[in-house]
C-alpha positions as CSV (number, residue, x, y, z in Angstrom):
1,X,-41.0,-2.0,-88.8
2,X,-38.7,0.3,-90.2
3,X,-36.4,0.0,-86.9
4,X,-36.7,-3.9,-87.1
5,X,-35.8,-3.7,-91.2
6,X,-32.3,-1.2,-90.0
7,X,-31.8,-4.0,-87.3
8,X,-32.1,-7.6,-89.7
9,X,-29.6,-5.3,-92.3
10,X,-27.1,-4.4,-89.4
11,X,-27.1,-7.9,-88.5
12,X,-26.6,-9.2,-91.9
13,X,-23.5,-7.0,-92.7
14,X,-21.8,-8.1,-89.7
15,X,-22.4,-11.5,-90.4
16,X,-20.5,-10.8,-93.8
17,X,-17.9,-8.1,-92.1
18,X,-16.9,-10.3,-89.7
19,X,-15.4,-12.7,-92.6
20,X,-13.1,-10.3,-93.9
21,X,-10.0,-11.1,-92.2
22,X,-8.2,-7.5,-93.0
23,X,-11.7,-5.6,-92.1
24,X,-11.6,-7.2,-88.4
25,X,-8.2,-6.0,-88.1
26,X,-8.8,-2.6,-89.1
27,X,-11.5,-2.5,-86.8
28,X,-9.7,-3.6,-84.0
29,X,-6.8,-1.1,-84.4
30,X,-9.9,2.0,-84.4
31,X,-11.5,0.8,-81.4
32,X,-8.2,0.6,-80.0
33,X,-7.2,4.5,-81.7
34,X,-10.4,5.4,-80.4
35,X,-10.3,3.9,-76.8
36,X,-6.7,5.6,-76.5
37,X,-8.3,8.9,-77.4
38,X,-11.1,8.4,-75.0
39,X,-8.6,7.6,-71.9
40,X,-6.0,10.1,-73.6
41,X,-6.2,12.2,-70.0
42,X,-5.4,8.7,-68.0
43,X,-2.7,7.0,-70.2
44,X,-0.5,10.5,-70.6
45,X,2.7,10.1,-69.0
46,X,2.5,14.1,-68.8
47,X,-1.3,15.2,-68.7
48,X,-0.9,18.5,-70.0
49,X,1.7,17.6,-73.1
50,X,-1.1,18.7,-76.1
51,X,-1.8,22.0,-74.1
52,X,2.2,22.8,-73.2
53,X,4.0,20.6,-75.9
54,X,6.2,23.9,-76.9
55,X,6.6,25.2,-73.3
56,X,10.1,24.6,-72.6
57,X,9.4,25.1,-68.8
58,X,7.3,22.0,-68.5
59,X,9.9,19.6,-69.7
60,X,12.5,20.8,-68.7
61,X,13.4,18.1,-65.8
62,X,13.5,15.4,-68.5
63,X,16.4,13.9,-70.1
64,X,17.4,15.1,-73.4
65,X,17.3,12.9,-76.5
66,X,17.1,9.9,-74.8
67,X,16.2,6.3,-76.5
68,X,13.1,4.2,-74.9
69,X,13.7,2.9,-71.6
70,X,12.8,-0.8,-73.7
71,X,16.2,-0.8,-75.3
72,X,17.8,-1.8,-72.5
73,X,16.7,-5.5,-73.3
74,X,18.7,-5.4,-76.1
75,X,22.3,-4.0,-74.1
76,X,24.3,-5.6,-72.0
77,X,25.3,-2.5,-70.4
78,X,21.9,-1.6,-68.9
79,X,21.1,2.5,-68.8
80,X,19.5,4.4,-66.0
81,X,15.8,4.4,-66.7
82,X,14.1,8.4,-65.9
83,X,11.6,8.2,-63.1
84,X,10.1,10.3,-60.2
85,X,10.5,9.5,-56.5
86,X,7.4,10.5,-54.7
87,X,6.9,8.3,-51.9
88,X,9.0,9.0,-48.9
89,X,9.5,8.1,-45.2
90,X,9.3,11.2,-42.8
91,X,11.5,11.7,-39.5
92,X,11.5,14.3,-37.0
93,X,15.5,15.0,-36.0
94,X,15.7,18.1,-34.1
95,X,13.0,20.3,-33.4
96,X,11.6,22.1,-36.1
97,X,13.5,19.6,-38.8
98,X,12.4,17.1,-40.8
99,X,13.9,14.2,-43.2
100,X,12.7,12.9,-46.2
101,X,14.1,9.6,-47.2
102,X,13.7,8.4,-50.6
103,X,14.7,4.9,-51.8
104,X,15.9,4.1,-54.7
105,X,16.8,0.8,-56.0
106,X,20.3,1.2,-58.8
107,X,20.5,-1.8,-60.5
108,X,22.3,-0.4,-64.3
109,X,25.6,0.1,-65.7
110,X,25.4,3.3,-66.4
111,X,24.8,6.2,-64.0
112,X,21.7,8.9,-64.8
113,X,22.6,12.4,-66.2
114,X,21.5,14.0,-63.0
115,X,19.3,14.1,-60.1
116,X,16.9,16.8,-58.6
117,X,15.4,17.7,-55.7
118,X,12.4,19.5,-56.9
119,X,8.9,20.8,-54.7
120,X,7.2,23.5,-53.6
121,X,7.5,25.8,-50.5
122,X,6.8,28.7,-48.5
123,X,9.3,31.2,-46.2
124,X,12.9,30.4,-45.6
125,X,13.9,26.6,-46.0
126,X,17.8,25.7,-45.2
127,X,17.8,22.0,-46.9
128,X,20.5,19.5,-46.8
129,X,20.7,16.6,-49.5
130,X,22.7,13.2,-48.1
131,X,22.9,9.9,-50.5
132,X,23.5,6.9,-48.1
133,X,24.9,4.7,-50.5
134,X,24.7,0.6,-50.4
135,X,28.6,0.2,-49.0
136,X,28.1,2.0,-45.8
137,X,29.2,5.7,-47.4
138,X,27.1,8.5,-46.6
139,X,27.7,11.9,-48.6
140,X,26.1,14.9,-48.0
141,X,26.0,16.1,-51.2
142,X,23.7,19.8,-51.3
143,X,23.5,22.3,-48.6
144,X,21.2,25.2,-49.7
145,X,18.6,27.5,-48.3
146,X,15.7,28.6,-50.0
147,X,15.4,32.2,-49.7
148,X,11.8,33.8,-49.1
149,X,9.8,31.3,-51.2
150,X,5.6,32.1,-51.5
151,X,4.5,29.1,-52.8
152,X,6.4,28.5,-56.1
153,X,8.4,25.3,-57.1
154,X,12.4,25.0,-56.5
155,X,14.8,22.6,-58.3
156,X,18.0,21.9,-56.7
157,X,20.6,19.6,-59.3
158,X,22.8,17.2,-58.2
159,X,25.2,18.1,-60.9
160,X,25.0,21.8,-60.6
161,X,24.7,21.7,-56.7
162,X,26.8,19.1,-56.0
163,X,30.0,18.6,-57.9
164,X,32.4,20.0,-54.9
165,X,30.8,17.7,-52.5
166,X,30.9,15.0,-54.7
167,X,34.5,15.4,-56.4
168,X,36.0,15.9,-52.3
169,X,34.1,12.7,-51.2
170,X,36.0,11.4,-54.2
171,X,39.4,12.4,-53.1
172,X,39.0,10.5,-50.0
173,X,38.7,7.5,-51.8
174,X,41.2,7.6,-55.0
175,X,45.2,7.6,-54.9
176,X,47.1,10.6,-53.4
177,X,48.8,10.5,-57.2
178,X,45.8,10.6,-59.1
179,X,43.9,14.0,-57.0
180,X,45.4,16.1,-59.7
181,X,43.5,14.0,-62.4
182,X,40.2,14.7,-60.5
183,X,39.3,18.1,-61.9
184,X,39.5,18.0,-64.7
185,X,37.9,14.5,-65.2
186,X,34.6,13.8,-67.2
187,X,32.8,12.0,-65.2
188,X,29.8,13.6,-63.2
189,X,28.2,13.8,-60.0
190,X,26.1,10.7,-60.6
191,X,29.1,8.7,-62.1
192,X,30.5,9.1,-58.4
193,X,27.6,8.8,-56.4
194,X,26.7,5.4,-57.9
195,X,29.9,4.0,-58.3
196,X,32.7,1.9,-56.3
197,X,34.4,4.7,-54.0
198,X,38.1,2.8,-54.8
199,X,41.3,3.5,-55.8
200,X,42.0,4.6,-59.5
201,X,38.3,5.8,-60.3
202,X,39.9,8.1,-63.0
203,X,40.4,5.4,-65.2
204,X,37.1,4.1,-65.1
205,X,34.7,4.0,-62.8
206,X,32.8,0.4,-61.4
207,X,29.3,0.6,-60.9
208,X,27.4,-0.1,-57.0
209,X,24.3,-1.4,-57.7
210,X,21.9,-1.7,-54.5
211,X,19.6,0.4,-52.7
212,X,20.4,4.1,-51.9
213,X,18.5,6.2,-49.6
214,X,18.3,9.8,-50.8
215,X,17.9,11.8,-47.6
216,X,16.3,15.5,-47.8
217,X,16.8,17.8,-44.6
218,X,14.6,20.5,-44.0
219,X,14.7,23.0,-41.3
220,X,11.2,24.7,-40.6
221,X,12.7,27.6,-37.9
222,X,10.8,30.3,-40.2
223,X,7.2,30.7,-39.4
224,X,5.5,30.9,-42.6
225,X,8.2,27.7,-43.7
226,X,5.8,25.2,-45.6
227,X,7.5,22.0,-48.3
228,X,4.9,20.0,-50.2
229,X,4.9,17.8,-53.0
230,X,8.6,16.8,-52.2
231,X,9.8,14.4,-55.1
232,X,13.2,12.9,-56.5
233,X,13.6,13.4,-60.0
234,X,15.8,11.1,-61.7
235,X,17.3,12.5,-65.2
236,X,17.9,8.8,-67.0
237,X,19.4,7.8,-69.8
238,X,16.4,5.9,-71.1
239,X,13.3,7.5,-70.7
240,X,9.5,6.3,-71.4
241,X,7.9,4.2,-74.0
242,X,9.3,6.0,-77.1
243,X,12.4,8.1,-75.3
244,X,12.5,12.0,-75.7
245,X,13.4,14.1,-78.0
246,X,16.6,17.2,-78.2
247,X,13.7,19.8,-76.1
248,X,13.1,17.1,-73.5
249,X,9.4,16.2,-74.8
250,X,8.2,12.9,-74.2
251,X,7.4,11.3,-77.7
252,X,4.5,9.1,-76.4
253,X,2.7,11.9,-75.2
254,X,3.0,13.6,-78.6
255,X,2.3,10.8,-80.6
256,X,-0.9,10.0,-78.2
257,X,-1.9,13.4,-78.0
258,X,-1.6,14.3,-81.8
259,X,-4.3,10.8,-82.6
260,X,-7.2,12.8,-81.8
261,X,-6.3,15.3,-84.5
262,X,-5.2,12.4,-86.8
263,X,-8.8,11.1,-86.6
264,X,-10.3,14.0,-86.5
265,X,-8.7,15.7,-89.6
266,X,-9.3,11.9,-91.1
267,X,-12.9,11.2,-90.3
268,X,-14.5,15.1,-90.9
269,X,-12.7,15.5,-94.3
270,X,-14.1,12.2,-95.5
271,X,-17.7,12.0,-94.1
272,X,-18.1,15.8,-95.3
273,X,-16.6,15.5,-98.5
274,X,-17.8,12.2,-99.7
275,X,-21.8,13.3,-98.7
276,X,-20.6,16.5,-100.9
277,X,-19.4,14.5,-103.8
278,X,-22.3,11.7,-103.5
279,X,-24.8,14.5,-103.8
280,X,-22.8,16.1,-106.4
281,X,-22.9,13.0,-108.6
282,X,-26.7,12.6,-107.9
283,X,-27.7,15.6,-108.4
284,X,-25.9,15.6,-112.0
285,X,-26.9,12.4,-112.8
286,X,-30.8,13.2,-112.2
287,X,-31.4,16.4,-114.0
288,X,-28.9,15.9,-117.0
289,X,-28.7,18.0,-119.8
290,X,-27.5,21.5,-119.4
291,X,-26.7,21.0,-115.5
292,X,-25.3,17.6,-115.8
293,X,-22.4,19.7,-118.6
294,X,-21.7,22.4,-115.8
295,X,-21.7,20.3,-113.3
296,X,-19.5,18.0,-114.7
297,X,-16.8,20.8,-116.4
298,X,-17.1,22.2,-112.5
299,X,-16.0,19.0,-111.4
300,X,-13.3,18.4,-114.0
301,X,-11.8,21.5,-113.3
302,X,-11.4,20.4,-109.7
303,X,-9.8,16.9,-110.2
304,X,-7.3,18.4,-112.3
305,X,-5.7,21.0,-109.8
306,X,-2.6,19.8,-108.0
307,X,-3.9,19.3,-104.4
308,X,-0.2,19.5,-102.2
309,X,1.4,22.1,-103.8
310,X,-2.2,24.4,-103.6
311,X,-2.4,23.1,-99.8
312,X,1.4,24.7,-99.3
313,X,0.7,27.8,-100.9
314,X,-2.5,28.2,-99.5
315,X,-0.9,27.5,-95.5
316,X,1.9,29.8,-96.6
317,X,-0.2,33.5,-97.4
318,X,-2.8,32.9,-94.7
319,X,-2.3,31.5,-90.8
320,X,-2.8,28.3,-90.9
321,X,-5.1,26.5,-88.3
322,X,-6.1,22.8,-88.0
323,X,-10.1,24.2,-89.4
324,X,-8.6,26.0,-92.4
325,X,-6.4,23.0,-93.5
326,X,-9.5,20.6,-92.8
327,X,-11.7,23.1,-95.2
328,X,-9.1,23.4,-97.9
329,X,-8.9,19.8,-97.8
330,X,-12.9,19.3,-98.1
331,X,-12.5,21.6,-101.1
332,X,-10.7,19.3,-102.8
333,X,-11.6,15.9,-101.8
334,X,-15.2,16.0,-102.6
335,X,-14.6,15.2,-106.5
336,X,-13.6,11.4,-105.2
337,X,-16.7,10.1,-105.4
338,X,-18.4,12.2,-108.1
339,X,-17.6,10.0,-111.4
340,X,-18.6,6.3,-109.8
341,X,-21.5,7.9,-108.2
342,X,-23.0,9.2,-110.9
343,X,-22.8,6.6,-113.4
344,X,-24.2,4.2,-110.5
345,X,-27.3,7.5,-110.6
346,X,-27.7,7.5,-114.2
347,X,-29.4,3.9,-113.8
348,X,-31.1,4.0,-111.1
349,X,-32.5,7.4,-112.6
350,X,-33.9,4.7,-115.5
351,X,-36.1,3.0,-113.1
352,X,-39.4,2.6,-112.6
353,X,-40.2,3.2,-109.4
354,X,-38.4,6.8,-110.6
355,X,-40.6,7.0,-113.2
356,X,-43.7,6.1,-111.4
357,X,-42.8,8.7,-108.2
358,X,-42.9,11.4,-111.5
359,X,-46.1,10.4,-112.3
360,X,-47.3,10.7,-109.0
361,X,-45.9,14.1,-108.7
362,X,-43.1,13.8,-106.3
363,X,-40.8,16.8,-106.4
364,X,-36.9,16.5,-107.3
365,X,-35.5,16.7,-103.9
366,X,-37.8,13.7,-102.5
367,X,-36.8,11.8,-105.6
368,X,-33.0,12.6,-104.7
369,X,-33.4,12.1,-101.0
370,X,-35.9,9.4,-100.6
371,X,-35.5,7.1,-103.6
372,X,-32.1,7.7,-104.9
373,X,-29.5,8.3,-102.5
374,X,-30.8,5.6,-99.9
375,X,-29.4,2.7,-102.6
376,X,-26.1,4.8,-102.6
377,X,-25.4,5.8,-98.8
378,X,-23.4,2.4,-98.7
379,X,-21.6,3.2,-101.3
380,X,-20.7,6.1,-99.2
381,X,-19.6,4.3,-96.1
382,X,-17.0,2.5,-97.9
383,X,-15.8,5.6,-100.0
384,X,-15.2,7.8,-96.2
385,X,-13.2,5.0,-95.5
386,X,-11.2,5.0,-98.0
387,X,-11.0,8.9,-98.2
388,X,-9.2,9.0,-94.4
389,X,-5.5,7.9,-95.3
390,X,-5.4,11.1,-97.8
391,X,-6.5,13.3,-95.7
392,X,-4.3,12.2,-93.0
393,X,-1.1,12.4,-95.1
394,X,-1.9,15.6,-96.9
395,X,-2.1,17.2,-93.2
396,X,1.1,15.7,-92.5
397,X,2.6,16.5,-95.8
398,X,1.6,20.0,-95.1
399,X,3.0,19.7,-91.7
400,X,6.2,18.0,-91.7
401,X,6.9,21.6,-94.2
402,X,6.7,23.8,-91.1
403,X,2.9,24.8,-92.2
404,X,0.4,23.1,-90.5
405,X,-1.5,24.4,-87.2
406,X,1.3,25.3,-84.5
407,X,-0.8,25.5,-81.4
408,X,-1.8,21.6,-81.8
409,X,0.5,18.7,-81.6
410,X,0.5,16.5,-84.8
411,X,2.3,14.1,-85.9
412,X,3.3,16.3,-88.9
413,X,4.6,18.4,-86.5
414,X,6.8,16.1,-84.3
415,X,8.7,14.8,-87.6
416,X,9.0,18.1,-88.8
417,X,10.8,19.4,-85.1
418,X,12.6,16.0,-86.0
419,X,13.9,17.3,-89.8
420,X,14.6,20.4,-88.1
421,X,16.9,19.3,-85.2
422,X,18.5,16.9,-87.1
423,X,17.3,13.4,-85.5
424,X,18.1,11.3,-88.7
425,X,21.6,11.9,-89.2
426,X,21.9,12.1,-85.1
427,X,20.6,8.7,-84.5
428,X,17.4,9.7,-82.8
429,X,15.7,6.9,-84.8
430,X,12.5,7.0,-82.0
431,X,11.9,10.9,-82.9
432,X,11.1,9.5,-86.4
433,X,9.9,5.9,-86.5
434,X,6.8,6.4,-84.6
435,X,5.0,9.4,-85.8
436,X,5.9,7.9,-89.5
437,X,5.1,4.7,-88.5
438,X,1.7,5.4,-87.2
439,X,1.0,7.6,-90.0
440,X,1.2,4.2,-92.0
441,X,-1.0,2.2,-89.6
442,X,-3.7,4.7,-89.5
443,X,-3.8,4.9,-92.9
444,X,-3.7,1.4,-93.0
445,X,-6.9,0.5,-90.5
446,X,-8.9,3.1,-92.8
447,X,-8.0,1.3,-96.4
448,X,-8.8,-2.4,-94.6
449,X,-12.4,-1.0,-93.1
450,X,-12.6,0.4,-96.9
451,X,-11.8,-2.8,-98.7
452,X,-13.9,-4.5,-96.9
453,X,-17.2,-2.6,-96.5
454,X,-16.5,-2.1,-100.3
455,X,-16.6,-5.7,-101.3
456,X,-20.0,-6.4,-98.9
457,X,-21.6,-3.1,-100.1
458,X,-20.8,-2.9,-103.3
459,X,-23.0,-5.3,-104.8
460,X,-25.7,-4.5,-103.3
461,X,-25.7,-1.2,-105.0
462,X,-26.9,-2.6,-108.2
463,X,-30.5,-3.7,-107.1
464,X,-33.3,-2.5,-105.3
């Protein structure tokens, strides 16, 4: 009966949830914060970014401060987008040689900062690197062997590797009176390679869109010679969903990886620290008197202590982890719900049904548990809700100072690598906007849930 009672209830505050325009949509944006936590390992661009986001080493093949690959729908002058070439045909030339050929379809204005040859081999490997490009032109652009490898990965640049090949196949093409203007140009290896090979180059180079074919040679003469996981890595100038930042990180990983901790930090503050305070104010309420005082000069005590600056301080003596920050906060938030709870106590205390489980001798904790905090649990739900933006921002407050849990990603943390490096007055607007503005949303989808279990439940908190 009691199951079928929970059931009829659960039915009847949907019925009045789902009317509450701004509860649906906050609703809608947690399942969707909680599905992307849930497929977090499937939807990472780079799986291991919340594990390795300050390992240099892992991000090192990405470009560097570049805007979202999305913003070239709003350029006329279209930017090479970053991307991996993995899939690649496979030829047997001489004996004990093989070629790789990659294809890769140019179709921008603007050449990538670089491209690499990256993999992972065994023994002596003499490779050769050709770009066949769409007017006929071949150019073999890297000869290099790879001394004694045992299994670790190689990168081989295009710019670093390159430029002599490059800037000679160059000279072939431009004006005898312009070779001495070649040197000391600007323009890098992938400027050349995926521009028109014509006369006067040096004053601006015309891009050749098409398809290139990005040949890898590699000679297997050396026994123990092995190459796996072959791949083209192409260094863009637009990169991902949200771009990169100056270290090379990929900002939608961060942002995605640092939600978990955003809900986490969110939702166990709240639920711990609003039973805390509900209990608090029930407890008060109930015996009065002498404990209700102490209580209640305990509790005022609490609300008036300045909660930010005693979260910096306290992050600043000790080592801060993402478990001290979430008990500090608890410490503090608990006194939300104190005041309204109680004086919603005080008359239900008047009851009586109260009065009558007395008489029948029912101890103070049944009282509490069984009779009085049932009519204010949904009071409770609302209050969590409601609690979650706080603790969210206070984290992130905390953060964005340099203080907050180092070995996690948050989003505290990404806009304070983004104060530190300078991304405002650089122009890196996607280092900032999307940690900040997600920030906002979740707090947001937490104050709509709130509003709206609070105007359902609320009311039903004054009867029986």
């Amino acid at each position: 009966m009691k199951l079928e009672d929970a059931a009829y209830r659960l039915r009847e505050f949907w019925g009045e949830f789902r009317k509450e325009t701004n509860g649906l949509v906050g609703l809608g944006i947690l399942v969707a914060a909680i599905l992307a936590v849930v497929l977090e390992p499937w939807i990472l661009p780079f799986p291991e970014a919340s594990s390795r986001w300050r390992d240099i080493t892992y991000w090192q093949d990405n470009s560097k401060s570049a805007p979202p690959a999305w913003t070239n729908l709003f350029t006329s002058r279209k930017s090479a987008v970053a991307l991996t070439l993995w899939d690649s045909r496979i030829e047997d030339r001489n004996p004990g040689e093989k070629a790789y050929i990659f294809s890769y379809d140019y179709s921008f204005s603007r050449a990538p900062y670089d491209l690499l040859v990256r993999g992972e081999g065994s023994g002596t490997i003499p490779l050769t690197v050709t770009v066949r490009r769409p007017d006929g032109n071949a150019v073999e652009i890297i000869r290099y062997v790879l001394q004694d490898l045992a299994g670790q990965t190689f990168r081989l640049s295009f710019a670093n590797e390159g430029r002599s090949n490059a800037l000679e196949f160059l000279r072939r093409a431009e004006r005898p009176e312009n070779s001495s203007l070649i040197a000391t140009m600007s323009y890098g290896v992938p400027e050349i390679l995926f521009s028109k090979a014509e006369p006067d180059f040096v004053k601006g180079p015309k891009p050749l869109t098409g398809r290139y074919e990005i040949e890898v040679t590699a000679g297997f003469t050396d026994a123990r010679a092995s190459l796996e996981h072959l791949e083209i890595v192409v260094v863009g100038r637009v990169s991902g969903i949200l771009g990169t930042d100056s270290m090379k990180r990929d900002i939608f990983s961060g942002v995605v990886a640092g939600l978990k901790w955003a809900l986490l930090i969110g939702l166990l503050t709240s639920i711990v620290s609003v039973l805390v305070g509900v209990f608090y104010g029930i407890t008060a309420a109930y015996f009065g008197g002498r404990v209700d005082s102490v209580l209640m000069l305990i509790f005022d005590y609490f609300i008036s202590l300045p909660v930010l600056p005693i979260l910096i301080v306290f992050s600043a003596v000790y080592k801060p982890s993402i478990w001290t920050i979430i008990a500090a906060l608890i410490l503090f938030f608990w006194v939300g719900p104190v005041k309204t709870v109680r004086s919603m106590a005080l008359q239900i205390k008047e009851e009586t049904y109260i009065e009558a489980a007395k008489a029948l001798g029912a101890g103070h904790g049944r009282i509490i548990f069984r009779h009085m905090a049932p009519l204010l649990i949904p009071y409770s739900f609302a209050s969590m809700a409601l609690a979650v933006p706080g603790a969210i921002v206070y984290e992130s407050s905390v953060s964005l100072l340099g203080l907050g849990d180092a070995t996690i990603v948050t989003w505290g943390q990404i806009l304070h690598d983004a104060l530190g490096s300078g991304a405002v007055l650089s122009g890196l607007w996607w280092w900032v906007v999307p940690p900040g503005l997600l920030i906002a949303v979740m707090g947001m989808t937490f104050a709509f849930l709130g509003f709206a279990m609070d105007k359902i439940l609320h009311p039903k908190l004054k009867t029986r």
